[in-house]
C-alpha positions in Angstrom: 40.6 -27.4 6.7 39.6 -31.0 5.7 36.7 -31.8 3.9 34.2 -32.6 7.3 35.7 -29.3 9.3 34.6 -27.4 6.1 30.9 -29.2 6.0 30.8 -27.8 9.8 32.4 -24.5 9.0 29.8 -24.4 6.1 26.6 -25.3 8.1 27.7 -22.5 10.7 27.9 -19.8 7.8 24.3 -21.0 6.8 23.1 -20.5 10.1 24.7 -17.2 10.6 23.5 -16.2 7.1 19.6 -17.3 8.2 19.6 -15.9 11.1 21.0 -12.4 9.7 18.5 -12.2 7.3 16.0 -12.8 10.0 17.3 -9.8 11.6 15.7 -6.7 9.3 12.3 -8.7 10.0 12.3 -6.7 13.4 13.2 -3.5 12.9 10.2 -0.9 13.6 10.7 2.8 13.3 9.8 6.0 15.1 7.3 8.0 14.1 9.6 10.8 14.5 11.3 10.4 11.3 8.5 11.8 9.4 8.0 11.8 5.3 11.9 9.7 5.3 10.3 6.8 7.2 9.3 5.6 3.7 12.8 5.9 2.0 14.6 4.4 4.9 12.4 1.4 5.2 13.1 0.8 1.8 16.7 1.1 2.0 16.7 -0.9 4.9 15.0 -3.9 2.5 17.0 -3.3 -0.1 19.8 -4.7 1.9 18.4 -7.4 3.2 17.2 -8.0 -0.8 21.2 -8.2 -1.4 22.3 -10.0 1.4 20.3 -13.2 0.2 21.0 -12.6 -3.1 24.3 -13.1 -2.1 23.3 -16.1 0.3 21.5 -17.8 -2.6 24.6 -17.1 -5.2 27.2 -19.4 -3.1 24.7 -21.8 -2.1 23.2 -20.9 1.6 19.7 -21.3 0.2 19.3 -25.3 0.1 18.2 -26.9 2.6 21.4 -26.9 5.9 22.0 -30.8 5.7 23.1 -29.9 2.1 26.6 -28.9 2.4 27.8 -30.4 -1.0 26.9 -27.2 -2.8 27.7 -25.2 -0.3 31.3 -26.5 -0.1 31.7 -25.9 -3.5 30.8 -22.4 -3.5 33.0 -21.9 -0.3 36.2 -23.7 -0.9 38.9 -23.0 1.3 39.3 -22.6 5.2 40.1 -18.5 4.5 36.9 -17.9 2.9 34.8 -19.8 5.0 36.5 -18.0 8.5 36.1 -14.5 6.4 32.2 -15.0 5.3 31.8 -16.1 9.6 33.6 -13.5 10.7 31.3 -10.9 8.2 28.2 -12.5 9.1 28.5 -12.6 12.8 29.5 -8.5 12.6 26.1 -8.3 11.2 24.3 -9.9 13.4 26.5 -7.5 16.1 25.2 -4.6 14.2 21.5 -5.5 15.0 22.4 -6.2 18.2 24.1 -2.8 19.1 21.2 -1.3 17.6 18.9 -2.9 19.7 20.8 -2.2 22.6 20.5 1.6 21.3 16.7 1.2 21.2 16.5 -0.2 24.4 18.5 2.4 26.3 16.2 5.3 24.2 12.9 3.8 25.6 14.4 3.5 29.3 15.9 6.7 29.6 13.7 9.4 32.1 11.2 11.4 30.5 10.2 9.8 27.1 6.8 10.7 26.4 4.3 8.2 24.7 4.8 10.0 21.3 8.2 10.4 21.4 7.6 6.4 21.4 5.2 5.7 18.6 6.4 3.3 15.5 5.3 3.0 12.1 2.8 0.2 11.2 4.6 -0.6 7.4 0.8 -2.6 6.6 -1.1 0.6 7.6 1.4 3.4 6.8 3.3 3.2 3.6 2.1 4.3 0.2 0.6 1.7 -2.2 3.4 1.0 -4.6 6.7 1.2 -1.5 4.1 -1.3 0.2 4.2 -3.0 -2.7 8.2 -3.2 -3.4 8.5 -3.8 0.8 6.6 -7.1 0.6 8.0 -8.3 -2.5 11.5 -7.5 -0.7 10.7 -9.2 2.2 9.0 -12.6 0.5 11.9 -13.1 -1.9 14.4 -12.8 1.3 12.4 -15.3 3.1 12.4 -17.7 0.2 15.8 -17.6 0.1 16.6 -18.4 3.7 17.2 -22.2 4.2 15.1 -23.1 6.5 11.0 -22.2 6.5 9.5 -20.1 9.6 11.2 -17.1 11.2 12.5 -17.1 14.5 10.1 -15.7 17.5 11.0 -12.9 18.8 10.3 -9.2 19.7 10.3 -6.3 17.2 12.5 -3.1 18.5 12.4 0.5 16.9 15.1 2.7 15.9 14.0 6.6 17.1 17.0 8.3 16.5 17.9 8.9 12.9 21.7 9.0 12.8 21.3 5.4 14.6 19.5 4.4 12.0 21.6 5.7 9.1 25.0 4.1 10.1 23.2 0.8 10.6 22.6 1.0 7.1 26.1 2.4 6.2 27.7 -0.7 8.0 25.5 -3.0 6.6 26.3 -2.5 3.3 29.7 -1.9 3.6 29.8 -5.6 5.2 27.7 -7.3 2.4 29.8 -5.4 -0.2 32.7 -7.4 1.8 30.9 -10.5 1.3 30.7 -10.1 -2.4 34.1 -9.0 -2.8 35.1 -12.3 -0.7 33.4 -14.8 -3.6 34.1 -12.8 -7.2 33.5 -16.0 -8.8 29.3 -15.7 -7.5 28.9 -12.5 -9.2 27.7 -13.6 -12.4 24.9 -15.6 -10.4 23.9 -12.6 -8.9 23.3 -10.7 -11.9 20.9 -13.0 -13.1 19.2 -13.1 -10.1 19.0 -9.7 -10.0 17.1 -10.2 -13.4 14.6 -12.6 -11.9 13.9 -9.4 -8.6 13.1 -6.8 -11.2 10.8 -9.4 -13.2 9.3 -9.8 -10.1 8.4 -6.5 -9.2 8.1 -5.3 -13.3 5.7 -2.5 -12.6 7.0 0.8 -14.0 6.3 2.7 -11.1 7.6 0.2 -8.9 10.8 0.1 -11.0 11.3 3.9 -10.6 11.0 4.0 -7.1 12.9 0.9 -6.2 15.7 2.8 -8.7 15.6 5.4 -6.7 16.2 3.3 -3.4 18.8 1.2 -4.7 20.8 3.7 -6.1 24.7 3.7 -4.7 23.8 1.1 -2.6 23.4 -1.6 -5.4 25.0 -1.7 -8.4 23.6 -4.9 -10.0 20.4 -4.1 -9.5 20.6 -0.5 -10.8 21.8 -2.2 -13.9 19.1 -4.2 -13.9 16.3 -2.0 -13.6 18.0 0.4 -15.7 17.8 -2.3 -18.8 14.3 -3.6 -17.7 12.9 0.5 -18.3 14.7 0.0 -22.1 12.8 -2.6 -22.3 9.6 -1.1 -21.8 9.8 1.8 -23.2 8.3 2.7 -26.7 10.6 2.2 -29.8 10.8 5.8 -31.4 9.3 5.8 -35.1 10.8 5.6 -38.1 9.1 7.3 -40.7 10.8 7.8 -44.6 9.8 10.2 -47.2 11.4 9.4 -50.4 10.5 10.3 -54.2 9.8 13.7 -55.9 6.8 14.4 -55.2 5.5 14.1 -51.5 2.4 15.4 -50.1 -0.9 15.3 -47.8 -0.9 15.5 -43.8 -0.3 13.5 -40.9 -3.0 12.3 -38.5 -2.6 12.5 -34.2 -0.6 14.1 -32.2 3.2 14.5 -31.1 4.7 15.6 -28.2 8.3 15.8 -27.4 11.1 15.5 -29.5 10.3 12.8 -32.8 13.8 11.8 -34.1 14.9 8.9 -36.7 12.8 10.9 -39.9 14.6 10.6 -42.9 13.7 13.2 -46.1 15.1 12.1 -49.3 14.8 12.3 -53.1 13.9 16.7 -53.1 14.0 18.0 -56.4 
């Protein structure tokens, strides 16, 4: 491909990759899936979370007219038709499951109930509201352009619907990533700079939790950030002959790293 049908080929992939992570922005869902709403909203962010990590690791976060970056991250003709090609099956994805929504709302006999969504502002516990906006304002930060799209939100009702979207998501982002080894590294350190963001201990637990299988990097991540902050285990020494008197507080657990020396 020469260098200005690559700037072109590059400018699409930054449109596709914008307008997919504009995508998870309107998924509602049912009311019907009880207590697992929470878990599957979060899963559902955490791969939008990892798609533009991945966007801002080659480059689609600047600004679209910048396609110098961009064509360095994405340097040949194969990689740019791949990443298309992967992008546009996500946005298929949405688009199948909207079509799936739409048919469950149509079809004869659908009571008002059967139709209710969650309201993720009004419904989810403190700390997953918590993670699901940090999610969602680090995505949109890394889109390159400001403002999301108008347009409609749709549910999913049916849970099975809902889990393969999330199956074939990930599979496809894990294609992406696979596609550009050499942006790895980046994405490690941006994972970094996500679990900074949300440093919280209970946040970090729960987003552990959610990420698990799914995202590798970031599991990493979080797992070194709770090392960080947990408390470095004592390390008392008794030495000499001659050792007495009593310890003041309390212990609980196991206390390890004591050293007894110098008995007669």
């Amino acid at each position: 491909m020469e260098p200005a049908g690559l700037a072109v080929g590059v400018l699409a992939i930054a449109g596709l990759f914008n307008n997919a992570i504009d995508c998870f922005e309107y998924v509602q869902i049912g009311r019907n899936f009880g207590q697992r709403y929470q878990t599957g909203l979060l899963i559902l962010d955490g791969a939008r979370l990892r798609l533009s990590r991945w966007g801002q690791s080659v480059g689609l976060s600047h600004e679209l007219k910048d396609t110098q970056s961009l064509s360095e991250a994405l340097k040949s003709a194969q990689e740019v038709n791949k990443a298309e090609q992967i992008l546009s099956q996500i946005l298929e994805l949405f688009a199948d499951a909207e079509g799936i929504s739409a048919k469950f709302k149509t079809k004869a006999g659908r009571s008002e109930q059967e139709l209710l969504v969650y309201n993720t502002q009004m419904d989810l516990e403190p700390t997953a509201l918590t993670l699901h906006n940090k999610i969602r304002d680090l995505s949109i930060k890394r889109q390159n352009q400001t403002g999301l799209r108008q347009k409609a939100k749709w549910a999913l009702y049916e849970e099975k619907y809902f889990k393969r979207l999330i199956e074939d998501i990930t599979s496809l982002v894990n294609d992406l990533i696979e596609l550009f080894p050499a942006a790895q590294a980046s994405q490690k350190k941006l994972c970094t700079a996500e679990v900074a963001e949300m440093s919280a201990k209970g946040n970090l637990l729960m987003l552990e939790t959610v990420v698990k299988s799914q995202d590798k990097l970031l599991e990493e991540a979080i797992v070194e950030a709770m090392k960080q902050m947990s408390p470095a285990a004592p390390n008392v020494t008794f030495s000499g002959c001659h050792n007495s008197g009593f310890q003041l507080g309390n212990n609980t657990g196991i206390i390890s790293n004591l050293r007894w020396g110098g008995i007669a």
